[in-house]
VOPAMI-587153 format. One record per residue (C-alpha): x, z, y. Coordinates in nm, 3 decimals, decimal comma. Example, Ala and Ser with C-alpha at 12.3 -4.5 7.8 and 13.67 -1.06 7.14 Angstrom:
<gugus>
      east        up     north
     1,230     0,780    -0,450
     1,367     0,714    -0,106
</gugus>
This chain:
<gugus>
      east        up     north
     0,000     0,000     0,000
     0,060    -0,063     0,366
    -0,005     0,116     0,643
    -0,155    -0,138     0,921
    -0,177    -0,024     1,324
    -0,373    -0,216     1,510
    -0,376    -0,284     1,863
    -0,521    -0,471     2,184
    -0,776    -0,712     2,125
    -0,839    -0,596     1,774
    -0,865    -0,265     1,796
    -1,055    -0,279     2,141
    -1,316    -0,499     1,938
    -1,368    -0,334     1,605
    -1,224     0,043     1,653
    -1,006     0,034     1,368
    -0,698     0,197     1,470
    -0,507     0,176     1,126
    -0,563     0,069     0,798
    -0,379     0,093     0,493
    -0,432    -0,190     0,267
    -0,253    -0,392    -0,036
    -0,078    -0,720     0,035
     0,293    -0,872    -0,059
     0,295    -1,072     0,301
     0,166    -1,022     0,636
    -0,040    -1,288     0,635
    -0,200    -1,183     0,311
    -0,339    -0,887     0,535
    -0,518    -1,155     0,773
    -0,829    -1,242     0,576
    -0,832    -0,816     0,432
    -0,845    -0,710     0,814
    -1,104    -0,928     0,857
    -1,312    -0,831     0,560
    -1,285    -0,471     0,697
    -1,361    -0,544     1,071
    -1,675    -0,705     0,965
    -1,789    -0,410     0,787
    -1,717    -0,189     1,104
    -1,857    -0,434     1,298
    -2,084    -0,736     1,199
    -2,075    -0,879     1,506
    -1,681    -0,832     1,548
    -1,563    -1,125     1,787
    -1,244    -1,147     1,624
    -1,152    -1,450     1,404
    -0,861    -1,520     1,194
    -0,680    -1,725     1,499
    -0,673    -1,421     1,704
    -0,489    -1,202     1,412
    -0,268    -1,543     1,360
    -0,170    -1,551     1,726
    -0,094    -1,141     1,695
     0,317    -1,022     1,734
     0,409    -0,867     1,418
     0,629    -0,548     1,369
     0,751    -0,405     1,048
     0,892    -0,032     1,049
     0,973    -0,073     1,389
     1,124    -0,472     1,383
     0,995    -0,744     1,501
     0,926    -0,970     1,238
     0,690    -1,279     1,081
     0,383    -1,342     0,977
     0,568    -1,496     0,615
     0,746    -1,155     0,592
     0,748    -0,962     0,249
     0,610    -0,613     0,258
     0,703    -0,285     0,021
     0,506    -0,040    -0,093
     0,494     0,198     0,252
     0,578    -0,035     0,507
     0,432     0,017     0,874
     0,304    -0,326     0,963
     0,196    -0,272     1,351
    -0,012    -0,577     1,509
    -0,036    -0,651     1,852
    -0,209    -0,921     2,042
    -0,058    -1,105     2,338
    -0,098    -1,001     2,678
    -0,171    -1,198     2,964
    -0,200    -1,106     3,333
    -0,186    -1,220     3,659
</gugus>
């Protein structure tokens, strides 16, 4: 198992503020963090293009979406930010 922080857009939409879930790759969590938003929230805005387009940190490093997790990793997902 994982342990998966969400933030920004994510968390702002669903609530879910971390997750711990099973996967061997990051993006094997996409379509799992969208099963569980949905059953937090039905109506969740969030599609898999917005977790896609999300910076990726692993224990602390950033990282990629095609990187391999262990057992206890801390997989933190952020969305960008843009201002002006």
């Amino acid at each position: 198992m994982v342990k998966v922080k969400l933030f920004g857009l994510f968390r702002l939409d669903t609530g879910i503020r971390e997750i711990e879930l099973q996967a061997s790759t990051v993006r094997e969590l996409y379509p799992l963090l969208l099963d569980e938003a949905k059953k937090v929230k039905p109506d969740t805005k969030v599609t898999s293009k917005d977790i896609d387009g999300c910076i990726v940190v692993i224990n602390g490093v950033q990282s990629r979406k095609s990187s391999k997790l262990n057992d206890g990793d801390v997989v933190m997902l952020m969305s960008p930010v843009c201002g002006g």
